[in-house]
C-alpha positions in Angstrom: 76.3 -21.0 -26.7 72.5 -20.8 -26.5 72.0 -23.9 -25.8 74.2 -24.1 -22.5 72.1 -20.5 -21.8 69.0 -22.6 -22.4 70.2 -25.8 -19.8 71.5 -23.2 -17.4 68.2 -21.5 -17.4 66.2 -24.6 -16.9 68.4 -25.7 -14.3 67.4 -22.8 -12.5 63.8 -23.2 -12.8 63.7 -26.7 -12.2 65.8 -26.3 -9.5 63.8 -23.4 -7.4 60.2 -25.2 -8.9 60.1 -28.6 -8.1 62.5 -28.3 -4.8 59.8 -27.4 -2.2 57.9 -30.5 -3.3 60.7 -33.0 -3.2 61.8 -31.4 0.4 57.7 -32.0 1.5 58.2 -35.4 0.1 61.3 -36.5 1.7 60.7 -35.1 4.9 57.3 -34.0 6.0 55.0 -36.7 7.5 52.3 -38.6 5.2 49.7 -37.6 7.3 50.0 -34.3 7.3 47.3 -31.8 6.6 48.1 -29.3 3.4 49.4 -26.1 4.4 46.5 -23.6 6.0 46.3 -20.5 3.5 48.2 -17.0 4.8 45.9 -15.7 8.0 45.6 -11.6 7.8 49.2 -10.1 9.2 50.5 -13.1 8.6 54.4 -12.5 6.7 54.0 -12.9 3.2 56.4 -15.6 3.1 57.5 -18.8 5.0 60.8 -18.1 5.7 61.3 -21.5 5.8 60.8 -21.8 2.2 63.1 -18.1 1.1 66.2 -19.7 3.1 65.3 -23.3 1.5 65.3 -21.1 -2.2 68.3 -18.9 -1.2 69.7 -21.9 -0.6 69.1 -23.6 -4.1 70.3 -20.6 -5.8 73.2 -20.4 -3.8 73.6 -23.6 -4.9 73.5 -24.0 -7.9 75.6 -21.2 -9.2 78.6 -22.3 -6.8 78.3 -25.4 -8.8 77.7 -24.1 -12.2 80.9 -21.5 -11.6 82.9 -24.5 -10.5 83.3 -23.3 -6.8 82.1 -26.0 -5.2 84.2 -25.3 -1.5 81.5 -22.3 -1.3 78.7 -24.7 -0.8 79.9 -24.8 2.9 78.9 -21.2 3.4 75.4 -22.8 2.9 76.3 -24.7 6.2 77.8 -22.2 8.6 75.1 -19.7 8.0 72.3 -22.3 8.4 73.9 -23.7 11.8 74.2 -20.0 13.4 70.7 -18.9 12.0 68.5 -22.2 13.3 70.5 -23.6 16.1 67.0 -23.3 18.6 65.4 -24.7 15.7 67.9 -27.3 14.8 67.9 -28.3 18.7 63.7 -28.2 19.2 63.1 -30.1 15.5 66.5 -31.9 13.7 64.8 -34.0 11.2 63.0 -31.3 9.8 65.6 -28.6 9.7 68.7 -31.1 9.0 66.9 -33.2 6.7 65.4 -30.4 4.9 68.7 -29.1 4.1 70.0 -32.4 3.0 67.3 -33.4 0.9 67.3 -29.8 -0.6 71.6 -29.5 -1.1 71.1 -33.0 -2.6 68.6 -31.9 -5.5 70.5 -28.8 -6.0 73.5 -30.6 -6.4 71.9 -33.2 -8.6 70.1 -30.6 -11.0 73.5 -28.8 -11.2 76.2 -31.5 -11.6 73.1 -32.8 -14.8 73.3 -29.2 -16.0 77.1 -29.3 -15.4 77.4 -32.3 -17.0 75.0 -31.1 -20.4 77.3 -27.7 -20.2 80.7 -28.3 -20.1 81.2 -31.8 -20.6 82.4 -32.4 -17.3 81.9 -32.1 -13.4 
């Protein structure tokens, strides 16, 4: 029992820690400066990066609970939230989300996997 609290745990904070740098790795440009730090007024977070970690959350416990037909909430919300943004910049926005669902999915089915025995 404390050992599948344990993997569930680390699933979660591999998941949300390493996910924004695989997501930069996959799909930002090589030559592109390192982010500029946070101007005065500025939001305190990219919301880029809370939707990308809602996301991952989201996730990962559809997964872990066995519902994995809720992942395509992930989806709908995404298209009616970004559609300018998925029309003005698709590899970004689409890719992010592809490369991001695709580690969740990976970190959860492993955890899944070390859990229960079985996806």
């Amino acid at each position: 029992m404390i050992l599948r609290i344990l993997v569930i745990l680390a699933a979660y904070v591999i998941c949300l820690g390493f996910s924004g740098h695989v997501v930069r790795y996959f799909v930002l440009p090589k030559e592109m400066p390192p982010p500029e730090p946070s101007k005065p007024g500025a939001p305190r977070f990219d919301t880029s990066v809370v939707i990308g970690k809602c996301e991952n959350l989201i996730v990962l416990s559809f997964l872990l609970a066995g519902e994995v037909t809720g992942i395509a909430l992930i989806f709908a919300a995404k298209s009616l939230v970004r559609t300018d943004a998925i029309k003005e910049n698709p590899s970004f926005y689409l890719g992010g989300t592809m490369v991001n669902l695709c580690w969740s999915l990976g970190i959860g089915f492993v955890a899944r996997l070390l859990c229960f025995g079985s996806l």
